[in-house]
C-alpha positions as CSV (number, residue, x, y, z in Angstrom):
1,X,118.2,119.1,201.4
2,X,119.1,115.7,203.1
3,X,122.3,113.8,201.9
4,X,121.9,110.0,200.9
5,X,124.1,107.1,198.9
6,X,123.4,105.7,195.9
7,X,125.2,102.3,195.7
8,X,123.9,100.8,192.5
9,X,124.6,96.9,192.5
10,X,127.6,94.7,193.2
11,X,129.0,92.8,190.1
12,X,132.4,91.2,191.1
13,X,133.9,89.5,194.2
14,X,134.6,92.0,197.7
15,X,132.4,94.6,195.8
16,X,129.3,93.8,197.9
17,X,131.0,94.0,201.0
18,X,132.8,97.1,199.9
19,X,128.8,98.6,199.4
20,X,128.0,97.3,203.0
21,X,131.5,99.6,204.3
22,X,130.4,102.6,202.3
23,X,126.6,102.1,203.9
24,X,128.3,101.7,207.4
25,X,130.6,105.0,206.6
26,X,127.4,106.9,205.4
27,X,125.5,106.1,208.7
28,X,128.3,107.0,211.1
29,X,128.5,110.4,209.1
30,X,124.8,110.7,209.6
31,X,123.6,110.5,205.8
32,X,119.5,110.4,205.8
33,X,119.2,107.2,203.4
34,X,121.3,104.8,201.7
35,X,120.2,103.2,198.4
36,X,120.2,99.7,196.2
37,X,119.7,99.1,192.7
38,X,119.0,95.5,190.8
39,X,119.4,94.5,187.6
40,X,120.0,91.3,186.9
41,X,123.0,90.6,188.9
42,X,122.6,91.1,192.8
43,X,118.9,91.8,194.1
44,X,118.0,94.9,196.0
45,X,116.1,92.9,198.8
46,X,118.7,90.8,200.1
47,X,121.7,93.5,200.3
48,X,119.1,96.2,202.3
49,X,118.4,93.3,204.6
50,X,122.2,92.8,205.0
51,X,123.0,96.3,205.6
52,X,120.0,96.9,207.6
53,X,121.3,94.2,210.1
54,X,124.7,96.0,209.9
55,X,123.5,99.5,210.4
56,X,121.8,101.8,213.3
57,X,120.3,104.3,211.9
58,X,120.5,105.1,208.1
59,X,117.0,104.7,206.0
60,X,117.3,101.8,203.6
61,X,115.9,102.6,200.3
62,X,115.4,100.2,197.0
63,X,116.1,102.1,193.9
64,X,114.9,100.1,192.4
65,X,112.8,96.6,193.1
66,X,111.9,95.5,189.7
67,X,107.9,95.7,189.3
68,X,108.3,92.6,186.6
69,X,109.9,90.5,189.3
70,X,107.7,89.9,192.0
71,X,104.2,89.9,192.3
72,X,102.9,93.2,193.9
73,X,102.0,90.7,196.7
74,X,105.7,89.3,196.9
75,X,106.6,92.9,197.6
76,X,104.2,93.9,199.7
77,X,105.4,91.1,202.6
78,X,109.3,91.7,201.3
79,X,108.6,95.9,202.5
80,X,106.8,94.6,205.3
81,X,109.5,92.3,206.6
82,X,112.8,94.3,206.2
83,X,110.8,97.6,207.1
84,X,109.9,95.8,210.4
85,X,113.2,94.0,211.2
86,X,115.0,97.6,210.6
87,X,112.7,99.1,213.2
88,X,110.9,101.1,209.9
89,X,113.5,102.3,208.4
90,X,112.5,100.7,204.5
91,X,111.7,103.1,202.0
92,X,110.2,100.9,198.7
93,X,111.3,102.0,195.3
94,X,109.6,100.7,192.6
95,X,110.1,100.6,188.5
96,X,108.8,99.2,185.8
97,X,113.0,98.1,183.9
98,X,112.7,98.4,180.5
99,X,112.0,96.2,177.6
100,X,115.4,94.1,177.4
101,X,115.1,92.8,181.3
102,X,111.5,92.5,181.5
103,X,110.8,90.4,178.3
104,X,113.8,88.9,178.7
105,X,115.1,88.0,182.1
106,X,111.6,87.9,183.9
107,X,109.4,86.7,180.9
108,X,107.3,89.6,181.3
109,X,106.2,91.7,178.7
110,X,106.6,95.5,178.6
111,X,103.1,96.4,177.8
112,X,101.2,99.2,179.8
113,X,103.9,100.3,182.2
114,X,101.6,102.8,183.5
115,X,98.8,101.1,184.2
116,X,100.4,97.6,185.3
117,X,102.7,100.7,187.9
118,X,99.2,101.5,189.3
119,X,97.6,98.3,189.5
120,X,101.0,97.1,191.4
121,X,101.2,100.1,193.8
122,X,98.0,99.5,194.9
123,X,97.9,96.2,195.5
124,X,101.5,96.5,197.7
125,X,99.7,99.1,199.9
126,X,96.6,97.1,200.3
127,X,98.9,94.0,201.8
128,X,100.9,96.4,204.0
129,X,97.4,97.6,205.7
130,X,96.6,94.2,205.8
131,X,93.2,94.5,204.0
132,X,92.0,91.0,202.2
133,X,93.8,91.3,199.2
134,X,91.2,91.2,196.2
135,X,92.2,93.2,193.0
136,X,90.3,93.7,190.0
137,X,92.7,95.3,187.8
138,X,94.0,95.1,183.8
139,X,97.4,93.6,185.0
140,X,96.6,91.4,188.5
141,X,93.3,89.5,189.3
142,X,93.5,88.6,193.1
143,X,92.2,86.0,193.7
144,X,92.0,84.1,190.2
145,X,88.1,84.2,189.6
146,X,88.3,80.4,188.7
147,X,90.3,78.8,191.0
148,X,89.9,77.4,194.4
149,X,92.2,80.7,195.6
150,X,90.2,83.3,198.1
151,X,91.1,86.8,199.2
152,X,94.3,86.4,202.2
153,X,95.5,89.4,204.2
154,X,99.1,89.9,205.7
155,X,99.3,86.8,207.9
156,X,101.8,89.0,209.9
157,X,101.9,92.7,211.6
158,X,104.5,95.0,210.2
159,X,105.7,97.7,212.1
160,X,103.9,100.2,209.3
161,X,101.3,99.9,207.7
162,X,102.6,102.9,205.6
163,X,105.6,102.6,204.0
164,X,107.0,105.4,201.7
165,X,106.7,104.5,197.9
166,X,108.8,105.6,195.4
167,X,108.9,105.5,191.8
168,X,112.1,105.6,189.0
169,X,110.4,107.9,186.4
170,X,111.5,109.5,183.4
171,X,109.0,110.2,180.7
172,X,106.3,113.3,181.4
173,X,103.4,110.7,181.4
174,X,105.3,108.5,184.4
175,X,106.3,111.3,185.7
176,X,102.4,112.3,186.2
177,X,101.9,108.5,187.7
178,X,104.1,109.5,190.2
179,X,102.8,113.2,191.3
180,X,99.7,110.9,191.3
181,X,100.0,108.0,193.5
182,X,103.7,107.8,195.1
183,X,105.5,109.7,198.0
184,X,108.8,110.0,196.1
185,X,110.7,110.4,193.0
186,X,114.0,108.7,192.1
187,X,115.5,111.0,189.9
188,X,118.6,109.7,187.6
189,X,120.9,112.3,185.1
190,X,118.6,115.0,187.4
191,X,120.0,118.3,185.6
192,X,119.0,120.9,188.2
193,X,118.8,123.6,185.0
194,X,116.1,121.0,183.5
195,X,114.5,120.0,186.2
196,X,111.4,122.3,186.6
197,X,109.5,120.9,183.6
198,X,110.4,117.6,185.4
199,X,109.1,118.4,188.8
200,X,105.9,120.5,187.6
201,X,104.4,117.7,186.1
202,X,104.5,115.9,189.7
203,X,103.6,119.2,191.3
204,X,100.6,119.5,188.4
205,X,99.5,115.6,189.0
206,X,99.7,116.3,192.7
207,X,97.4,118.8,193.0
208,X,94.9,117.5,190.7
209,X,95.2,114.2,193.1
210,X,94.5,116.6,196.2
211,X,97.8,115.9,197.3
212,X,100.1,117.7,199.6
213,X,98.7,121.2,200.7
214,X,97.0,124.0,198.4
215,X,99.3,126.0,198.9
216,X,102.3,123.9,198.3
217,X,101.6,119.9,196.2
218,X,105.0,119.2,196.6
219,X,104.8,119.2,200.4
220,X,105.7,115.9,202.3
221,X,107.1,114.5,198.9
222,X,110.5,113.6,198.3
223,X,113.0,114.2,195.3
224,X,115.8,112.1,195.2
225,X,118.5,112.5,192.6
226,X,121.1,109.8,192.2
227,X,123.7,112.1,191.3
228,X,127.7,111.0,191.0
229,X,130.5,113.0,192.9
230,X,133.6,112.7,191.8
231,X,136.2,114.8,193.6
232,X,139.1,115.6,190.9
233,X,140.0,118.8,190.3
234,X,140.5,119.0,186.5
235,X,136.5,118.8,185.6
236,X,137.1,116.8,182.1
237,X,139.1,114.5,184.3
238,X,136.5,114.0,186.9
239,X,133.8,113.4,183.6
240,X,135.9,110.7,181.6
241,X,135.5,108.5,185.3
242,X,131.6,108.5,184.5
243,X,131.6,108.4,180.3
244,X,131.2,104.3,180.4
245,X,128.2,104.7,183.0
246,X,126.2,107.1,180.8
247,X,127.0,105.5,177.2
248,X,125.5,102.7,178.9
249,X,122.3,104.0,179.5
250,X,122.1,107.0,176.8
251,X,123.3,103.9,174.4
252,X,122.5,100.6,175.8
253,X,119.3,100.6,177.9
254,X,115.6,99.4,176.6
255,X,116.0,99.2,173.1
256,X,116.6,101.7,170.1
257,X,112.9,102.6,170.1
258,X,112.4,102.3,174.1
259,X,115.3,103.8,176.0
260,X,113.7,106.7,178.2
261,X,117.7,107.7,179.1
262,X,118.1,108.5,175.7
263,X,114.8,110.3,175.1
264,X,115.9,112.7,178.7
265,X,119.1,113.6,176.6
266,X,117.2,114.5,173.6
267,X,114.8,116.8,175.8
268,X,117.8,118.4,177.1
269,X,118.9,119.9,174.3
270,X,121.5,116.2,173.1
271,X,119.5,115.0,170.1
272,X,122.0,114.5,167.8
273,X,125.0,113.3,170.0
274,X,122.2,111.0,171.6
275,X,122.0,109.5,168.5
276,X,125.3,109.3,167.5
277,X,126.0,107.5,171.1
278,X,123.3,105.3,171.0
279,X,124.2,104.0,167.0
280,X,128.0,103.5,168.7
281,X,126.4,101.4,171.6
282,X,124.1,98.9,169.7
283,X,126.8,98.5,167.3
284,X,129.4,97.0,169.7
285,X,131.8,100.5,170.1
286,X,131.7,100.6,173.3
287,X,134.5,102.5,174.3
288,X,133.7,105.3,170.8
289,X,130.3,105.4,172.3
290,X,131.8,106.7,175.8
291,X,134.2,109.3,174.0
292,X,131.4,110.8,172.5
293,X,129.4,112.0,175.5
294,X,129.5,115.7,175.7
295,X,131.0,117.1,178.6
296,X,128.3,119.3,178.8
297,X,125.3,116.8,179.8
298,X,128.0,114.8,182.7
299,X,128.6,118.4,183.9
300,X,125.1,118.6,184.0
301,X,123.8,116.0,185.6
302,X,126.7,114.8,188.1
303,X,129.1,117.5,190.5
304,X,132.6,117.4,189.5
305,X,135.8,119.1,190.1
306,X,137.1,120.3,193.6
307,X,135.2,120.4,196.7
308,X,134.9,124.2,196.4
309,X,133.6,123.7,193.3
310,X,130.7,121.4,194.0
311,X,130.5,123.2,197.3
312,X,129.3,126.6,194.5
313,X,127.5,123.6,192.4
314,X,125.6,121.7,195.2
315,X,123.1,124.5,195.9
316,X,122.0,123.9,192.6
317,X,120.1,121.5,193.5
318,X,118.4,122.4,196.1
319,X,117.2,125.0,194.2
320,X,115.9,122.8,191.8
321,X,113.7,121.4,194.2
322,X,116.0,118.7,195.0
323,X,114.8,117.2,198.7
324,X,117.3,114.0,198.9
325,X,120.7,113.9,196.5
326,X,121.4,110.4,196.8
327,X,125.5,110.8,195.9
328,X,126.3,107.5,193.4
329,X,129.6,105.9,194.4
330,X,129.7,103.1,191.9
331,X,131.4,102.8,188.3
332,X,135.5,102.9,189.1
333,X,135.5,104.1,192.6
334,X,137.2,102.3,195.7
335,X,135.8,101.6,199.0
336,X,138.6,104.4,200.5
337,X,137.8,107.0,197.4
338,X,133.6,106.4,198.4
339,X,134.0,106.8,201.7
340,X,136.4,110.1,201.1
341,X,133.8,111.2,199.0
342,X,131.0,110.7,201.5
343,X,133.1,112.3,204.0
344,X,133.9,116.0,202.2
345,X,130.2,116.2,200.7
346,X,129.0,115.8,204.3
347,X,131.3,118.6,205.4
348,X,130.6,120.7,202.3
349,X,126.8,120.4,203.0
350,X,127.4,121.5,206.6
351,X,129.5,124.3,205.7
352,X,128.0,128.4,206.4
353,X,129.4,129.1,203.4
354,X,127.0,126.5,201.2
């Protein structure tokens, strides 16, 4: 299991260059990947370009570039260029938001995830091998059939005409997209005792796609779990540091009817304090919505406590099938505390004894 960063996105003044420290910090310590989120605050783009330029040797992941705000062509030269200019280092992370962003940030509407995902995917890899782009799908017609417009290919080389997809999935149906038709799997509130239902619907969707080997589908395909560390000893200490981060999404994301988060904790075993946080979120209680996350599902889904105890817990994962753990550093953390943190996984990872 390879080590990676999950920085999220910059909100306030030195936090962005704080993220480009922590990415510097996680390439001198050899970390495999280092990630960026987008929202609708900072874009992932422009920060991976940024610390690409500022970086030697760490993979540069988006996780993830919103499918709603670019055309699938858009993306497809935006891979090409930072993948090139990073000597291949990009690896493209793709999602579909949810409801609130996509109808109303980007004027989109969130109709047909599924099949506007596959329609996007395919298009993006068809501009990276620099075929003349001509799509005949439910979500993109390229070119428009009654315009003066006419299939275009790439009018520049990348450095790969492959370039590793990745998709943010949560339900079983998008989970079965991405067995399907991506090379990775960004993974977020991964419980590594839940996970197996999770990861055998890729496994299941692989095979059928004749993907990976017949002995094993999940070969060549990666798992990444965005996972937060947070390195205080007293475990319900370490948990109220991430209560604010997961009433957000258990509460807050998509809507009442469309928040997959929500739906995860329910399948996990959460229903009823699911509901109860999600009823406290929409209806301003912020801070009530927080204190009623159950120790149990942070405990879960994030390694807490002292370094010998995530040391015991970080194996976990692996066992789960777990092939990247991206470790989050955002929500209340310093620069110094991220880069600590970085520091003791690396040596925990390293050590006989895990």
């Amino acid at each position: 299991m390879r080590l990676g960063v999950n920085l999220g996105y910059w909100d306030r003044g030195a936090a962005a260059h704080d993220m480009v420290a922590i990415a510097q910090e996680a390439d001198r310590l050899g970390y495999d990947s280092v990630w960026v989120a987008e929202a609708y605050g900072s874009d992932a783009p422009s920060m991976l370009a940024w610390i690409g330029a500022l970086t030697e040797r760490i993979h540069l992941g988006s996780a993830v570039m919103q499918i709603p705000a670019r055309t699938p062509a858009m993306t497809g030269m935006t891979a090409a260029t930072i993948d090139t200019m990073s000597g291949g280092r990009f690896r493209l992370g793709l999602g579909v938001s949810g409801p609130q962003v996509s109808e109303g940030w980007h004027g989109v509407r969130f109709t047909s995830p599924l099949a506007r995902t596959r329609d996007y995917v395919e298009i993006v890899r068809s501009v990276l091998r620099r075929d003349r782009v001509a799509h005949d799908g439910p979500h993109y017609e390229l070119p428009l059939p009654d315009g003066p417009g006419k299939a275009l290919k790439l009018g520049s080389r990348p450095l790969r005409s492959e370039i590793p997809v990745y998709l943010a999935a949560v339900g079983p149906r998008n989970l079965a997209l991405t067995g399907e038709i991506a090379d990775g799997w960004l993974a977020i509130f991964l419980s590594p005792e839940h996970a197996g239902e999770q990861i055998g619907a890729i496994a299941a969707a692989r095979r059928a796609a004749g993907r990976g080997t017949e002995q094993d589908p999940m070969a060549g395909f990666d798992v990444v779990s965005a996972t937060p560390v947070v390195l205080v000893d007293d475990v319900a200490a370490a948990a109220d540091l991430l209560r604010d981060y997961c009433a957000l999404y258990i509460g807050g994301m998509g809507s009442r009817e469309q928040n997959f988060y929500n739906q995860l904790a329910c399948r996990m075993g959460f229903e009823e304090e699911a509901a109860r946080i999600q009823d406290l979120y929409l209806g301003g209680q912020h801070r009530e919505a927080a204190a009623a996350v159950p120790l149990e599902f942070i405990d879960e889904t994030a390694l807490l406590g002292s370094p010998q105890r995530v040391a015991q817990r970080l194996r976990r994962y692996e066992d789960a099938g777990v092939t990247t753990l991206a470790v989050a550093t955002g929500g209340r953390m310093t620069r110094e505390q991220a880069t600590a943190t970085l520091s003791i996984l690396a040596k925990v990872h390293q050590s006989p004894a895990q």
